[in-house]
N, C-alpha and C positions, 0 to 999 in steps of 0.2 A: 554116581552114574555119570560116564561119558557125556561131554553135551553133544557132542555133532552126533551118538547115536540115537541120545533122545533126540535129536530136533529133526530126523529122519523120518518118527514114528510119533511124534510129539499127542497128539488126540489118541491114537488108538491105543497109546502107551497110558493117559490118564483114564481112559475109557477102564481097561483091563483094570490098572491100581483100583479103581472107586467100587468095581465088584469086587476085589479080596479086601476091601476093607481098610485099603491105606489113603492115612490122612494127611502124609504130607511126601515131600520128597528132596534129597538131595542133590544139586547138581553142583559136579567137580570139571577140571582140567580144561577152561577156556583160554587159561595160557598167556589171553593176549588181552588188552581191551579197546580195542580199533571201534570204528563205528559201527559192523555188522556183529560185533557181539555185544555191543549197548543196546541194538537193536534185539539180539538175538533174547537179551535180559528181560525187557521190555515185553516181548512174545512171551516168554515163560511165564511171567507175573500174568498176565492177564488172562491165559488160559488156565494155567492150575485157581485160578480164583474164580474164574467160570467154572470148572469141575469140583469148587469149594475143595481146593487141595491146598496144604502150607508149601512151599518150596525156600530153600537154603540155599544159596549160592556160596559154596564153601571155595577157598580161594581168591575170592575176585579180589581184581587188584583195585579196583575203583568203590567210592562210596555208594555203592548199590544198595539198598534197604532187603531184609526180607519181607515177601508180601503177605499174609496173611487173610483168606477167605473173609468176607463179610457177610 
């Protein structure tokens, strides 16, 4: 998944995922790692763990962890 079109739609996009039944998700092509997309990683992690979703940061160039629902 694009990040800038998820982070457009970011809730209503985990809202949708968590009725068909998906438990986690990929995000691709951030390209860069300046401070608005450490930030933007940061945003991701803590919402898909709010909607008990996994999320994959595939690409990043920085040591970013995957988050993992608790």
């Amino acid at each position: 998944m694009v990040w800038k079109t998820l982070d457009d739609q970011l809730i209503p996009a985990l809202d949708q995922y968590a009725k068909w039944g998906i438990k986690g998700i990929k995000v691709d092509f951030m390209q860069r790692s300046d401070q608005p997309v450490i930030n933007y990683y940061h945003k991701v992690s803590r919402e898909t763990a709010n909607a008990r979703c996994s999320v994959d940061f595939h690409g990043t160039r920085v040591g970013v962890m995957t988050r993992l629902p608790t």
